[in-house]
PAVEXPA-405843 format. One record per atom (N, C-alpha, C): x, y, z; residue in three letters. Coordinates in steps of 0.001 Angstrom, whole numbers, plus 500000, padded with zeros to 6 digits. Example, Ala and Ser with C-alpha at 12.3 -4.5 7.8 and 13.67 -1.06 7.14 Angstrom:
<nuvos>
513190494310507800ala/512300495500507800ala/513200496700507800ala/512850497750507080ser/513670498940507140ser/512900500030507870ser/
</nuvos>
This chain:
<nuvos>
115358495232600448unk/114437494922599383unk/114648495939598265unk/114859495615596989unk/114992496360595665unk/113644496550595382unk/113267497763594546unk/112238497977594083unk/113133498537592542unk/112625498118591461unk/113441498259589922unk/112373499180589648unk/113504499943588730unk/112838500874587345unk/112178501568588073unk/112745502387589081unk/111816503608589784unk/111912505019589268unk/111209505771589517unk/111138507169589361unk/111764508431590460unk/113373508328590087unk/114123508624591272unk/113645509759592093unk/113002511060590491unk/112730512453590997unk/111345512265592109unk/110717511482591576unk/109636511602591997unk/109749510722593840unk/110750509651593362unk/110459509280595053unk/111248509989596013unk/112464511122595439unk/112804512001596367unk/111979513346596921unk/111353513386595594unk/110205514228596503unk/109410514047597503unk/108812512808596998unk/108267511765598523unk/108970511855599649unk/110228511180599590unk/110435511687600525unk/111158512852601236unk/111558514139600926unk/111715515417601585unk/109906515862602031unk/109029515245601460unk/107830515954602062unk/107150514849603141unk/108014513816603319unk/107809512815604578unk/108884513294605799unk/109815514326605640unk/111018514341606269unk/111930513698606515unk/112241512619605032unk/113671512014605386unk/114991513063605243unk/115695512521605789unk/117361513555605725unk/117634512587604549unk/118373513712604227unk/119386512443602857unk/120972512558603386unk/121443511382603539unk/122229511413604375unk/124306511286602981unk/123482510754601616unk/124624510669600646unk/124384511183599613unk/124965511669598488unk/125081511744597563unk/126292511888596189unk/126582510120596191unk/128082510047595890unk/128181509386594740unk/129571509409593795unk/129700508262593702unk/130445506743594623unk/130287506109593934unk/130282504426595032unk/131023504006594105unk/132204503423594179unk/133107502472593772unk/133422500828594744unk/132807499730594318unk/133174499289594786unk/133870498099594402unk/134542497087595193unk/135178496109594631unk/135214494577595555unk/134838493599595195unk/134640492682595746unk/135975491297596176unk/135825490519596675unk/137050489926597062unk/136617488716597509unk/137371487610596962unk/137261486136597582unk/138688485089597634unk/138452484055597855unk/139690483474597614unk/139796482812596023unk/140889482679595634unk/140545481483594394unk/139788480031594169unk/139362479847595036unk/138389478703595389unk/136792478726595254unk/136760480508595713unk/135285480799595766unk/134577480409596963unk/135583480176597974unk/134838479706599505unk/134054480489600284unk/134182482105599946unk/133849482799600744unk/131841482830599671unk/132196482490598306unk/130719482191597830unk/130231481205597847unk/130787480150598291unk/130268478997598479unk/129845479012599669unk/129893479605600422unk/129430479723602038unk/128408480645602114unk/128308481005600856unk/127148482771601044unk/127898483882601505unk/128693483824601648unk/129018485099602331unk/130183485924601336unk/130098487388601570unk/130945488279600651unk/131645488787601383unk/132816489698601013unk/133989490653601232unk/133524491987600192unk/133420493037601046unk/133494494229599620unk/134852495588600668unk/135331496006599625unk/135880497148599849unk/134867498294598780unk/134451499001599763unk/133933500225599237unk/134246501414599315unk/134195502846598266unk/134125504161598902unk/132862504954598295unk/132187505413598901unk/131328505849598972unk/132029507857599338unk/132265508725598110unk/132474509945598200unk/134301509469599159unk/133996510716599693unk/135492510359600916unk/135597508995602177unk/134463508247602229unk/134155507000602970unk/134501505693602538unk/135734505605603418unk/136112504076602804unk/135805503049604065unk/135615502150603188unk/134982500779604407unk/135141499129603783unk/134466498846604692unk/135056496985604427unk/133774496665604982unk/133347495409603928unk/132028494988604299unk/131815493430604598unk/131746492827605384unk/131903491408605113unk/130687490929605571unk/129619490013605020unk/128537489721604524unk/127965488091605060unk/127322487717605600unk/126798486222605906unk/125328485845605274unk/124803485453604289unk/123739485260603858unk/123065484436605186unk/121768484714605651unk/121356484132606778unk/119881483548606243unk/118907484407605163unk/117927483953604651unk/117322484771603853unk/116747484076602492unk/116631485170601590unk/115298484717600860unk/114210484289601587unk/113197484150601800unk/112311485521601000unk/111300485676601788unk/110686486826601351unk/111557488533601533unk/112021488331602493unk/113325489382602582unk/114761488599603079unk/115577489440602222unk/116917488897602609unk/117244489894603601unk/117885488572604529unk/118630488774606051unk/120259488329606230unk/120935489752606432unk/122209488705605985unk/123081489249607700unk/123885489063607899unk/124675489663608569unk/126082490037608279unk/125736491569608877unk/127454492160608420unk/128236492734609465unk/129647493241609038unk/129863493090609962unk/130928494513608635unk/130531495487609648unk/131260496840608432unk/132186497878609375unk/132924498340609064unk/134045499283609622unk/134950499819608340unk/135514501195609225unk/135952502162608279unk/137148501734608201unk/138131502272607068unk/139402502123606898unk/140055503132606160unk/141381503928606080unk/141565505187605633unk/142102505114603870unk/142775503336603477unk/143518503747602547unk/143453502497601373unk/142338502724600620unk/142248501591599449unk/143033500913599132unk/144244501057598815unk/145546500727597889unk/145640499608599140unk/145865499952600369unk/146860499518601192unk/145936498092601670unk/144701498306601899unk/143907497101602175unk/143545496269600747unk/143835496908599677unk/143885496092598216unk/144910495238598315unk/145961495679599008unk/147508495021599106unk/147379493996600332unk/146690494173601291unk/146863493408602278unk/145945492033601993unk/144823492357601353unk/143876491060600959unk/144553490272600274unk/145986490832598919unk/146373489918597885unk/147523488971598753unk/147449490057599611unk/149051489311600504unk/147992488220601447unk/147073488103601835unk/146761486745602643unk/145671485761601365unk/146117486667600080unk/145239485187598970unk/143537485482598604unk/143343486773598869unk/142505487041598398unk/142746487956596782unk/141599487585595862unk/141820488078594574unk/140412488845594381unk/140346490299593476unk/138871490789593242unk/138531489986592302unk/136998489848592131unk/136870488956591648unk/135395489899590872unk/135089491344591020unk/134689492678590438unk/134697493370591431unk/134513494413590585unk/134398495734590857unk/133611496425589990unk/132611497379590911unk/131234497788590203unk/131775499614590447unk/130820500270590063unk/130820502344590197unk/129541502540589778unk/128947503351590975unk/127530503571590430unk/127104504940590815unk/126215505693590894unk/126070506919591480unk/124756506433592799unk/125026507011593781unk/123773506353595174unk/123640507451595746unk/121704507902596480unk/121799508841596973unk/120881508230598111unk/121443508270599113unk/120906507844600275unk/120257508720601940unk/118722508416602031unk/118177508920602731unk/117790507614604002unk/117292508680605055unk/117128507697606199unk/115373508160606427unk/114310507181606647unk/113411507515607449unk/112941506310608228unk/112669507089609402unk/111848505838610128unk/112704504947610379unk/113822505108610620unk/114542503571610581unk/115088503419609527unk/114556503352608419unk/115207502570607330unk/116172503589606432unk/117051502617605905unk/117847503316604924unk/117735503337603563unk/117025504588603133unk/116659504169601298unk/117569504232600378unk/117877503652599740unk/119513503778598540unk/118524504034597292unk/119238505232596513unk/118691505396594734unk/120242504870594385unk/119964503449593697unk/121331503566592649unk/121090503790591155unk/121987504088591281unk/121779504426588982unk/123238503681588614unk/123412502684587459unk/124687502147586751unk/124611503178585631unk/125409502517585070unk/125078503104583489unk/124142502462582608unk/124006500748583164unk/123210499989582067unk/122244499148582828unk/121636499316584289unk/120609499159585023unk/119946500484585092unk/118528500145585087unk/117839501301585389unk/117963501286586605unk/117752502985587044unk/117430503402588483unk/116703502674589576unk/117263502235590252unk/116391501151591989unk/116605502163592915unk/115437501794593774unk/115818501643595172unk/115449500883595662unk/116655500673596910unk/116835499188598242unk/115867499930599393unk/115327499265600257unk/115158499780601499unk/115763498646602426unk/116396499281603595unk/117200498380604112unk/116562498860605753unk/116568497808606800unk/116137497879607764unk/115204496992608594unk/114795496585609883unk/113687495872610265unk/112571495686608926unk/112296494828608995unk/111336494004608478unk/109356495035608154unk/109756495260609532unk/108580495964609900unk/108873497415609379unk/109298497711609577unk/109725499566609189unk/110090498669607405unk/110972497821607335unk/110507498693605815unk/109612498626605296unk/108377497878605584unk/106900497660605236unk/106060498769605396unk/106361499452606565unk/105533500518606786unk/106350501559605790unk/107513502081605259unk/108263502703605141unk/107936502595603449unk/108182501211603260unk/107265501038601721unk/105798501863601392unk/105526501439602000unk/103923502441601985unk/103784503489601924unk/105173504033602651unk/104842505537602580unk/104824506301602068unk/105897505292601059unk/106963505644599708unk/105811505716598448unk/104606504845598542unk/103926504374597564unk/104641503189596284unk/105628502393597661unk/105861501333596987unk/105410500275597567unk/104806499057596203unk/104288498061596829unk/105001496759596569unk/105021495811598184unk/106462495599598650unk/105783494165597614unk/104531494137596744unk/104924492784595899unk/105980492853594811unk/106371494091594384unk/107389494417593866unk/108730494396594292unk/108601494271595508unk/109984494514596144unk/110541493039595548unk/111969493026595693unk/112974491745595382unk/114340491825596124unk/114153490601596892unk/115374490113597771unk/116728490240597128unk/116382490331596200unk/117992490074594977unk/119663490845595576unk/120771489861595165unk/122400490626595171unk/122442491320594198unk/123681492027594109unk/123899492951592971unk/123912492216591958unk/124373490572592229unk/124875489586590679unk/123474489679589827unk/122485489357590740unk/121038488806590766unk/120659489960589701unk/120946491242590215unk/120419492711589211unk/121185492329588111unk/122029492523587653unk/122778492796586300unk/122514491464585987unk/122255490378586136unk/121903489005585822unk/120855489390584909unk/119768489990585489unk/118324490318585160unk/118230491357584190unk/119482492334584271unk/119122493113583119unk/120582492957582478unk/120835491610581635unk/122127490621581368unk/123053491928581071unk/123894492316582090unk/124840493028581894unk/125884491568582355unk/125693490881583031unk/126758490093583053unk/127263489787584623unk/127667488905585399unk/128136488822586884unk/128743489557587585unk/129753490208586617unk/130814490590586701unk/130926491839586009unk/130442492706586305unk/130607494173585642unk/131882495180585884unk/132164495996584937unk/133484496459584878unk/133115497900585588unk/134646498411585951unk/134576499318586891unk/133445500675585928unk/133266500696584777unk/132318501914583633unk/130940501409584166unk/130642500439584466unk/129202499774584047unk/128637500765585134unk/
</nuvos>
């Protein structure tokens, strides 16, 4: 669940005096991948290659329901070498289709995983990611209220604050 236009300083204070660990503080490059057909969005489901600081990974995505909270399933693992899995996707017909860079600082409480992202041309969010239940309670704790919260993809954000579908690796 996104919560927009937050007050980053202030909800990290929240939480170091709740005792979350903060577990990132990086930049995030990431880049997305489908076929030329768009099957893998026509099905709901995504491909991302990400790095997160020295953490590279592969994310592949199943939209399952996006109801009052979105439920998706993934399915994520590490990998050592961008270039080489950039090369291997073009070689079985996959094309990026964007690539985003943002700065994310990520804490854990209770279960859940809180993300601060900042773009250059979205204001500051945070996601809470986790059971249903923990992030409700976890919202609260935060002094966020989850009628604010929004199920939304990344397209869905920059849609909303019209940067465009497709944002360039600066945005």
């Amino acid at each position: 669940m996104k919560f927009l236009e937050i007050d980053a300083a202030k909800l990290q204070k929240r939480l170091r005096a709740l005792g979350a660990r903060k577990i990132l503080d990086a930049t995030v490059n990431t880049a997305m991948f489908d076929f030329p057909d768009n099957r893998l969005a026509k099905k709901n489901e995504s491909l991302r290659l990400r790095q997160a600081g020295d953490h590279i990974f592969i994310t592949h995505k199943r939209l399952i329901s996006k109801k009052k909270f979105k439920m998706q399933h993934e399915t994520e693992f590490d990998v050592s070498d961008w270039n080489a899995i950039k090369k291997t996707f073009h070689a079985i017909g996959l094309v990026e289709t964007h690539r985003t860079k943002k700065h994310r600082i990520s804490w854990k409480l209770k279960g859940v995983r809180i993300e601060i992202d900042t773009y250059k041309r979205i204001p500051t969010y945070a996601e809470l990611e986790g059971h249903k239940v923990a992030i409700i309670n976890v919202a609260k704790l935060l002094g966020l209220n989850m009628k604010d919260a929004k199920p939304w993809s990344g397209p869905e954000m920059w849609e909303r604050y019209r940067v465009g579908k497709k944002p360039m690796a600066s945005d």
